[in-house]
MARDO-134119 format. One record per residue: z, y, x of N, C-alpha, C in turn; residue number from 1; residue in one letter. Coordinates in steps of 0.001 Angstrom, whole numbers, plus 524288, in hexadecimal, padded with zeros to 5 digits. Each point is the difference from the previous one (the first is absolute). Layout:
REM residues N
+-------+-------+-------+-------+-------+-------+-------+-------+-------+-----+---------+
|    nw |    nv |    nu |   caw |   cav |   cau |    cw |    cv |    cu | num | residuo |
+-------+-------+-------+-------+-------+-------+-------+-------+-------+-----+---------+
|     Z |     Y |     X |     Z |     Y |     X |     Z |     Y |     X | NUM |       A |
...
+-------+-------+-------+-------+-------+-------+-------+-------+-------+-----+---------+
REM end
This chain:
REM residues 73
+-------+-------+-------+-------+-------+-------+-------+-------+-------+-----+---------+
|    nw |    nv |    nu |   caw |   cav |   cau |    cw |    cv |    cu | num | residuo |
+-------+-------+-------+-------+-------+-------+-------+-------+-------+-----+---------+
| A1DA0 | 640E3 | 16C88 | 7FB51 | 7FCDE | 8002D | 7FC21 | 80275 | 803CC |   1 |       X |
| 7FD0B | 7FD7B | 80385 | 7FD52 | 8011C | 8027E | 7F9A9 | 80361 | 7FF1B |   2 |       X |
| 7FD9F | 80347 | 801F2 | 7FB52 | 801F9 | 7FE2B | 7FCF1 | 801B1 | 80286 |   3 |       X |
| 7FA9E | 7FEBD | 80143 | 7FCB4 | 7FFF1 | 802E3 | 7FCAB | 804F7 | 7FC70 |   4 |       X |
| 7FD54 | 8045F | 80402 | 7FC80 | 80245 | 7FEA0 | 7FB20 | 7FDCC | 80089 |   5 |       X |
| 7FBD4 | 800B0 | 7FC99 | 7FA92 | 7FE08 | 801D5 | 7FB35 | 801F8 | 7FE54 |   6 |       X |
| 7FABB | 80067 | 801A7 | 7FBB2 | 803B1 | 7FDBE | 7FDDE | 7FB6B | 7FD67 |   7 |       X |
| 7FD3F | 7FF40 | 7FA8B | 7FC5F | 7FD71 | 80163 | 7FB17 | 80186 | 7FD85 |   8 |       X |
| 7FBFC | 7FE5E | 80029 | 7FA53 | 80254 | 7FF1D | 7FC1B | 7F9D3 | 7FE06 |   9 |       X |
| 80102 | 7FF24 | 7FAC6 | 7FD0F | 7FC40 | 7FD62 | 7FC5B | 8022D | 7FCE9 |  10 |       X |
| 7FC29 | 7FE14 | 80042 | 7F9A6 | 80299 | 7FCE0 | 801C1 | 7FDA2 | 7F803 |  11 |       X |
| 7FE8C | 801B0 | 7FE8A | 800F5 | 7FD1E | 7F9A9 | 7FDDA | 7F9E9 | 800E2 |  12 |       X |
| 7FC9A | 7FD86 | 8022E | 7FD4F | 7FC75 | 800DE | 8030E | 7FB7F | 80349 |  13 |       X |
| 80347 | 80264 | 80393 | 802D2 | 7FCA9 | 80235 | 80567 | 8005F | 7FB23 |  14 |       X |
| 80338 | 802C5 | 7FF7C | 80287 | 8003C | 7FC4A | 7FF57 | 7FC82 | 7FBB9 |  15 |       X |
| 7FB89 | 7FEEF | 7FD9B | 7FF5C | 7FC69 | 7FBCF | 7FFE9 | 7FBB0 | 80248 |  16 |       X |
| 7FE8D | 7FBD9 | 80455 | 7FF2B | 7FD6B | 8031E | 80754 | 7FF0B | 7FF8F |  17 |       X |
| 803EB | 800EE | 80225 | 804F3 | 801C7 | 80146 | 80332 | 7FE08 | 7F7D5 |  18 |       X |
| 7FCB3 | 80316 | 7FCB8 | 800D4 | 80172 | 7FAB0 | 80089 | 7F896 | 7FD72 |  19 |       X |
| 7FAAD | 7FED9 | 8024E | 7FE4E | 7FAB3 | 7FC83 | 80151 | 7FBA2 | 801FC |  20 |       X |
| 80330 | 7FF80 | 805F4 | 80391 | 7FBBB | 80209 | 7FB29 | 7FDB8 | 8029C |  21 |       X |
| 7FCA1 | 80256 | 802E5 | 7FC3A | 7FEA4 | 804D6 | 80201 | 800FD | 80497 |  22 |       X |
| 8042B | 80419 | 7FEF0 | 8023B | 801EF | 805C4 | 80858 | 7FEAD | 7FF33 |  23 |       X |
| 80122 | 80036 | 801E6 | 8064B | 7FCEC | 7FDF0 | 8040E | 80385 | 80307 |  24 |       X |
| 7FE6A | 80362 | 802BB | 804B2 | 802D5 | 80344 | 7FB64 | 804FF | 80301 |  25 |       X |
| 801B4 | 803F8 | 80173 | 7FEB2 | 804B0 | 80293 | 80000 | 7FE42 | 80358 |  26 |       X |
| 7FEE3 | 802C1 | 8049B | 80009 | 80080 | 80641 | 8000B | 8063E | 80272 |  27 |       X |
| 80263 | 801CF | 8027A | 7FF9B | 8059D | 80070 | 8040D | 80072 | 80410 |  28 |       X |
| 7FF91 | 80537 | 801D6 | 804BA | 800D9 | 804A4 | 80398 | 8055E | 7FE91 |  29 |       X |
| 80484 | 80100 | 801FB | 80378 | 80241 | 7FCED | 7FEDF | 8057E | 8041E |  30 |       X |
| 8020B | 80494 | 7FEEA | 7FE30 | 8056F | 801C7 | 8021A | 7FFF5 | 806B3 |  31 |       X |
| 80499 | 7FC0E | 8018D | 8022B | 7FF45 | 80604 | 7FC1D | 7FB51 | 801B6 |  32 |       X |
| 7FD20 | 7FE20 | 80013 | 7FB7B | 7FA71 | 800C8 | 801CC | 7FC22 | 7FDBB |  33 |       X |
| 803D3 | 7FD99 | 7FDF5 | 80200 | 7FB1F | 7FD3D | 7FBF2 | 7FEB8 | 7FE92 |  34 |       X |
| 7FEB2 | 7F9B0 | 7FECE | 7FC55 | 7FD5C | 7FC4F | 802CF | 7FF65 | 7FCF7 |  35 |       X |
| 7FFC4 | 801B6 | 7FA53 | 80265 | 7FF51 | 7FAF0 | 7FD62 | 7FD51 | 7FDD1 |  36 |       X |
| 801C3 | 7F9E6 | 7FC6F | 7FD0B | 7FC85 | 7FA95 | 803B1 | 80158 | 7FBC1 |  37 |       X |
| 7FD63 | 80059 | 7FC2C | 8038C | 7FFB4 | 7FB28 | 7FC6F | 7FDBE | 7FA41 |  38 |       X |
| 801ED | 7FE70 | 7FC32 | 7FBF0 | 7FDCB | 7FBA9 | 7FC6B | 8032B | 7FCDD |  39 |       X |
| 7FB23 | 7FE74 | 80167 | 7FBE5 | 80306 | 7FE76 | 800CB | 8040E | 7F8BB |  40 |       X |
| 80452 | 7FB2F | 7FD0E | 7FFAE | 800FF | 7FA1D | 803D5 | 80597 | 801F0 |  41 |       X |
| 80231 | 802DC | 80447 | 80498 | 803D3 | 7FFD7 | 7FA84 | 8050A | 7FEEE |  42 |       X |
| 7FB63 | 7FF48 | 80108 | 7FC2A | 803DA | 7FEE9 | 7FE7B | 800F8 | 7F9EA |  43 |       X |
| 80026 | 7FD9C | 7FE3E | 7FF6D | 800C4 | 7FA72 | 80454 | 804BC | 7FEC7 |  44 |       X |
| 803F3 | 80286 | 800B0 | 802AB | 80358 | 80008 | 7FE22 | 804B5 | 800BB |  45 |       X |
| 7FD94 | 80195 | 80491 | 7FD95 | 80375 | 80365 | 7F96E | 8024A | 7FF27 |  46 |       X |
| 7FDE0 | 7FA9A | 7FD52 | 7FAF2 | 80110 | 80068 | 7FC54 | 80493 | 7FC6F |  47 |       X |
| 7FC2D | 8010A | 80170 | 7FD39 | 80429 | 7FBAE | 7F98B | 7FF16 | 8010B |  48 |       X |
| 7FD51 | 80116 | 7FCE5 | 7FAAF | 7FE9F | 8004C | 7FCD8 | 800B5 | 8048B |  49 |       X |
| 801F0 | 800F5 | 803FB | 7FC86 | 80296 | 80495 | 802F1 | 7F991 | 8046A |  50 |       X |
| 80560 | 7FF2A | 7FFB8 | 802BD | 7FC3F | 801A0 | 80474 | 800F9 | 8020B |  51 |       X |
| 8029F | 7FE2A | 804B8 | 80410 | 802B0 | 80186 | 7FFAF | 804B9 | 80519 |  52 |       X |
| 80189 | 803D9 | 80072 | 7FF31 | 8039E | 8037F | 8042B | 802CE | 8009E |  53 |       X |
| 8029B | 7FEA3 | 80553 | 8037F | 80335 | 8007F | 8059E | 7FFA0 | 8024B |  54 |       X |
| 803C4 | 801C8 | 80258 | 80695 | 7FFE4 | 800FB | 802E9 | 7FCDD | 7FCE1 |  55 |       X |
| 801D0 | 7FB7F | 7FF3F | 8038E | 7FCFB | 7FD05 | 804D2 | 7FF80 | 80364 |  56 |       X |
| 80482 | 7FFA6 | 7FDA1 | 8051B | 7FADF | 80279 | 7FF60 | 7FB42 | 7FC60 |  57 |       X |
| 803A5 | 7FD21 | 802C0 | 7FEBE | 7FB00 | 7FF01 | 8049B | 7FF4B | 7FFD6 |  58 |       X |
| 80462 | 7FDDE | 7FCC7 | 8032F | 80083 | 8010D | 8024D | 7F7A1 | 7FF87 |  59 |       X |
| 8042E | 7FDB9 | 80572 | 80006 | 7FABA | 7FE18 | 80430 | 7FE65 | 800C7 |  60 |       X |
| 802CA | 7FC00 | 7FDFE | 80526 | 7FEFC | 8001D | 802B6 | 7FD1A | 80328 |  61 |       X |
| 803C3 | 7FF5A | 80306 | 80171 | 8004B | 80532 | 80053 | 7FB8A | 80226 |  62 |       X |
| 7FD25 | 7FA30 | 7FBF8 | 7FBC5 | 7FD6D | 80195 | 7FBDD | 80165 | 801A2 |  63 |       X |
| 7FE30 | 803CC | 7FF15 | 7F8FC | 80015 | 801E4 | 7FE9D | 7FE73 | 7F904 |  64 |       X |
| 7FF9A | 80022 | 7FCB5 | 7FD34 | 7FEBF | 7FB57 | 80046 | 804EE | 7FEFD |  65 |       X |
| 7FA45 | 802CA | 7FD8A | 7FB59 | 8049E | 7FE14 | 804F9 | 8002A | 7F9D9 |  66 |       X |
| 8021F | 80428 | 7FF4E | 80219 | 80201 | 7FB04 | 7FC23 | 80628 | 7FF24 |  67 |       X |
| 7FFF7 | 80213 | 8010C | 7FC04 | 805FA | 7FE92 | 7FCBA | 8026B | 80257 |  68 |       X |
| 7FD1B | 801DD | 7FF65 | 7FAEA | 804DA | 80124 | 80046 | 803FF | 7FB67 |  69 |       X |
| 7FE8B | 8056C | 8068B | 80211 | 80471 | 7FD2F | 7FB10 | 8036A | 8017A |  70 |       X |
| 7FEBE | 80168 | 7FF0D | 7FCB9 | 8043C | 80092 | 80240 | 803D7 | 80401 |  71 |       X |
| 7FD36 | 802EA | 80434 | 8026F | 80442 | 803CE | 7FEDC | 804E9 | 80006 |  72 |       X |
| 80085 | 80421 | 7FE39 | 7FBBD | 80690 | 8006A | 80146 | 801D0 | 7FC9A |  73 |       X |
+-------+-------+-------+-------+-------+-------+-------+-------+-------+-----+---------+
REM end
């Protein structure tokens, strides 16, 4: 299965925004420049009170459909 590295840096504020189905998919770019989308609900996994911060994979299935996020460090 395919897997994209990626940083991303969401404030708690946008995160909840993302949380409550105002926002419907991420936007972000992967650690080689790729523009990576994937579904906003894959953050609920990852998140912590401050929001998301940080090295993830992404990992998707050889369609292109979002199966995991992993934490990186």
């Amino acid at each position: 299965m395919p897997t994209i590295d990626v940083v991303i840096e969401l404030s708690h504020d946008a995160c909840l925004a993302h949380y409550e189905g105002r926002v419907g998919q991420v936007h972000t770019r992967s650690l080689d420049g790729r523009k990576v989308i994937f579904p906003a609900e894959a953050l609920r996994r990852v998140v912590t009170r401050d929001g998301v911060h940080g090295r993830f994979r992404l990992t998707f299935s050889d369609a292109g459909r979002f199966i995991a996020i992993q934490r990186l460090g």
